[in-house]
C-alpha positions in Angstrom: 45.3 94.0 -17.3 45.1 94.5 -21.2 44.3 91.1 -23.4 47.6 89.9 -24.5 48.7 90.3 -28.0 48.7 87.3 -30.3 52.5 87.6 -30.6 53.5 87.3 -27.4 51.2 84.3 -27.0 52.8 82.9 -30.2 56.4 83.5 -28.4 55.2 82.0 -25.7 53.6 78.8 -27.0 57.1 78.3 -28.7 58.8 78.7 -25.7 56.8 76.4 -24.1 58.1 73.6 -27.0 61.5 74.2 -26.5 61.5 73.6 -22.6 59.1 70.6 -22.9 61.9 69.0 -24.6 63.7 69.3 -21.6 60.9 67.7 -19.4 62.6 64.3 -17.5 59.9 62.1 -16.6 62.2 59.3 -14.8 63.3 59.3 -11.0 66.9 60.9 -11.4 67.8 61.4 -7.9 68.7 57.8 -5.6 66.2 58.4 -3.0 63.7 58.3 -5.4 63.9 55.1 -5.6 64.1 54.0 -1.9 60.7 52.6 -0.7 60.8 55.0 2.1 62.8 57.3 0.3 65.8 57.0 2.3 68.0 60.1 1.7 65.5 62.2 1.2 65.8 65.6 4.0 64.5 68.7 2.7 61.1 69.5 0.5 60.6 73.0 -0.5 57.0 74.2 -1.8 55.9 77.4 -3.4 52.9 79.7 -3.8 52.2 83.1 -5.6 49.0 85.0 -3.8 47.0 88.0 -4.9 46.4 90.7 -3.2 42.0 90.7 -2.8 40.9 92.7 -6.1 44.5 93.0 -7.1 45.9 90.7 -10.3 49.3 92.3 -10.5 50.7 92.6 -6.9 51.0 89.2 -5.0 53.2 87.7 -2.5 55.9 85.2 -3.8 56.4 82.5 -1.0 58.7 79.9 -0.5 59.3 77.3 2.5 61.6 74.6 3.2 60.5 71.1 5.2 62.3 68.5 6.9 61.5 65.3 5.5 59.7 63.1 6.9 58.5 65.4 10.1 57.4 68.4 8.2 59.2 71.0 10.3 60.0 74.3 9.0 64.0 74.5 8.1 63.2 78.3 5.8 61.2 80.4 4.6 61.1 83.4 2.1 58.0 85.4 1.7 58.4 88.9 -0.5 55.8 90.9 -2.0 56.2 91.3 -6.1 54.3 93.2 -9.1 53.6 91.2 -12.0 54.5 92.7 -15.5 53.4 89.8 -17.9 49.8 89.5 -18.7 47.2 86.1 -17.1 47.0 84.1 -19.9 45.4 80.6 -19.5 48.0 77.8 -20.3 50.9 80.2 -19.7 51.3 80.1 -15.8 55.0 79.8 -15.9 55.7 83.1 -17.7 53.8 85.1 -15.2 54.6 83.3 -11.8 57.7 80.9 -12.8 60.2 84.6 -12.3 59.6 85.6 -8.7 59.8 81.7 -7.3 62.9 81.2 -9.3 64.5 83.9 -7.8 63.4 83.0 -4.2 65.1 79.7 -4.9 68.3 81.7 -6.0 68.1 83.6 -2.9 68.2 80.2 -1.1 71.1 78.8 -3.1 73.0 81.5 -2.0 72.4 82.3 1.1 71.8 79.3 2.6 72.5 76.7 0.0 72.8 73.8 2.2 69.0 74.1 2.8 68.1 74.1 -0.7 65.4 71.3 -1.4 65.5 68.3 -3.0 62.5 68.0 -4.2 60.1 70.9 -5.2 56.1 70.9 -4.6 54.1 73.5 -6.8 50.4 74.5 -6.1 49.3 73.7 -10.1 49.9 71.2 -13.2 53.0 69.3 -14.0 52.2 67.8 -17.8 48.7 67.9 -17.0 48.2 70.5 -19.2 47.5 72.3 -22.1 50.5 71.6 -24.0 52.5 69.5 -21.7 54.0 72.1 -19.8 52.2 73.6 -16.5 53.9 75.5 -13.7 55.4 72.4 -11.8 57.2 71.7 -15.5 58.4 75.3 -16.0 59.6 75.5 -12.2 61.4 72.3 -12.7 63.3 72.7 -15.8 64.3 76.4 -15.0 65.7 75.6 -11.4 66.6 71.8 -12.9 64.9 70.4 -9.2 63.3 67.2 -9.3 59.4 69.2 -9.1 55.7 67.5 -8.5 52.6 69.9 -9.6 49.7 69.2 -7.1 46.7 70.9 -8.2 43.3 70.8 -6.4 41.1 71.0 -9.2 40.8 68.7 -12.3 41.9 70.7 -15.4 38.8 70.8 -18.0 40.3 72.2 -21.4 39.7 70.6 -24.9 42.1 68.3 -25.7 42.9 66.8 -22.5 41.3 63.9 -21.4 41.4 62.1 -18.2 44.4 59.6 -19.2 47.9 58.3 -18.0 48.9 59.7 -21.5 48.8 63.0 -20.1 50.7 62.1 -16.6 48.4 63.2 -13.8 46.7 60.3 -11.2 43.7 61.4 -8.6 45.0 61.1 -5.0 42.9 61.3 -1.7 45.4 61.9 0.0 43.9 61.1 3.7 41.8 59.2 5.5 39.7 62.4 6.6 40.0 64.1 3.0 37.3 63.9 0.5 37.9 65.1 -2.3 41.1 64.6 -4.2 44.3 66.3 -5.4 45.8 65.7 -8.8 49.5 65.1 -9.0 51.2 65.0 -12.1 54.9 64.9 -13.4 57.0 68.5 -13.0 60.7 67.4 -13.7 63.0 64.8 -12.7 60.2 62.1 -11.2 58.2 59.6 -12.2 54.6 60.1 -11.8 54.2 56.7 -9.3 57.4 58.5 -7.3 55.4 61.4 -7.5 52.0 60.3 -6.0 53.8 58.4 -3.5 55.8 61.1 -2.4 52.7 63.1 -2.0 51.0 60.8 0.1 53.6 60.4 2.4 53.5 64.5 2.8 49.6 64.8 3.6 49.0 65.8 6.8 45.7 66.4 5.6 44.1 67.1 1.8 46.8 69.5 0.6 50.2 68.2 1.1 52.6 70.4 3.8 54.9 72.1 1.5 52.3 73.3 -0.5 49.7 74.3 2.4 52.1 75.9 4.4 53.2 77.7 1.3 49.8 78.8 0.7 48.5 79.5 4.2 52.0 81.8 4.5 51.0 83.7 1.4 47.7 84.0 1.9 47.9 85.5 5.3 50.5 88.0 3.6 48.1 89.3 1.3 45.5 89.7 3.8 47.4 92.0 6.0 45.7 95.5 5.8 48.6 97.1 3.6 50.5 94.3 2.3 52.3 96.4 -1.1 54.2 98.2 2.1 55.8 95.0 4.4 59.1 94.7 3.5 60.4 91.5 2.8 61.7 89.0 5.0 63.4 85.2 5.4 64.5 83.5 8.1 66.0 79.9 8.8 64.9 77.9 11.8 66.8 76.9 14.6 
């Protein structure tokens, strides 16, 4: 794919400054603020996977939990071609469209399954300019959203600090290295670690690595471009 032009990153980097306005970093939602988070049913995680050798087709993938047993409720999985150019710090405008429109999909089709709370394989506020994946997810869809990336971000400028809202987790007892949670939208970053935790069946937690495992076996099927798309709800 073609290097970006320096105006779209310029639109872009003020698109990213409106919407971070909108950023909530406080527990909005009451089971946030139950120890065991009491109230809490459904948590939905997302993933977008490439194709081997492919950066514009990838699978768009989408899967709905029960809370606290981790069973599957949904699950969306679509193959979708990418028009906006990979530009680091700008996630949200390449991947952000096909998960939001999964989530629509849900809301109307099923709305009663729609989760509460949204995981996102990637940075919250740990980021660039305050505004990873998790953030652009959260504010579009306005769910409460935690990024959970499993690699520190290195970039100039941000330094391993609360001020930048992300917290190292080892998340079990037989994982050893950790993931990074930070703040999406709607949570608190202690809300959000502890939530995590209590999702981690092992390293990755369950929204996200079913998400991911999903995906990633969609892209590996011999001709993925050609499998239709499908959904279904558990029973």
């Amino acid at each position: 794919m073609a290097a970006p032009e320096a105006e779209l990153v310029l639109k872009w980097e003020r698109e990213q400054a409106r919407l971070r306005e909108s950023v909530k970093e406080e527990d909005t939602e009451d089971w946030q603020r139950s120890p065991d988070f009491s109230g809490l049913k459904r948590v939905g995680g997302v993933d977008l996977s490439f194709i081997k050798g492919d950066d514009i087709n990838a699978c768009a993938h989408l899967v709905v939990l029960t809370y606290p047993h981790m069973k599957v409720l949904y699950e969306d999985c679509k193959m979708v071609t990418l028009n906006a150019p990979y530009v680091a710090g700008f996630l949200g405008f390449r991947e952000a469209p096909p998960l939001l429109q999964a989530l629509e999909k849900l809301k109307n089709v099923q709305p009663n399954l729609m989760p509460q709370v949204l995981f996102v394989d990637g940075n919250g506020l740990f980021h660039y300019r305050e505004f990873g994946l998790a953030c652009h997810l959260g504010v579009l869809s306005d769910l409460p959203c935690v990024g959970v990336a499993k690699n520190l971000l290195h970039v100039e400028g941000v330094v391993r600090s609360e001020e930048h809202q992300s917290q190292a987790l080892r998340s079990s007892h037989s994982s050893i290295k950790p993931v990074y949670v930070s703040v999406g939208h709607r949570i608190t970053l202690d809300t959000a670690v502890r939530l995590t935790h209590t999702c981690c069946l092992y390293r990755v937690p369950e929204p996200i690595r079913q998400s991911v495992s999903k995906s990633e076996g969609h892209c590996s099927h011999p001709d993925p471009v050609r499998i239709q798309p499908r959904w279904w709800i558990s029973t």
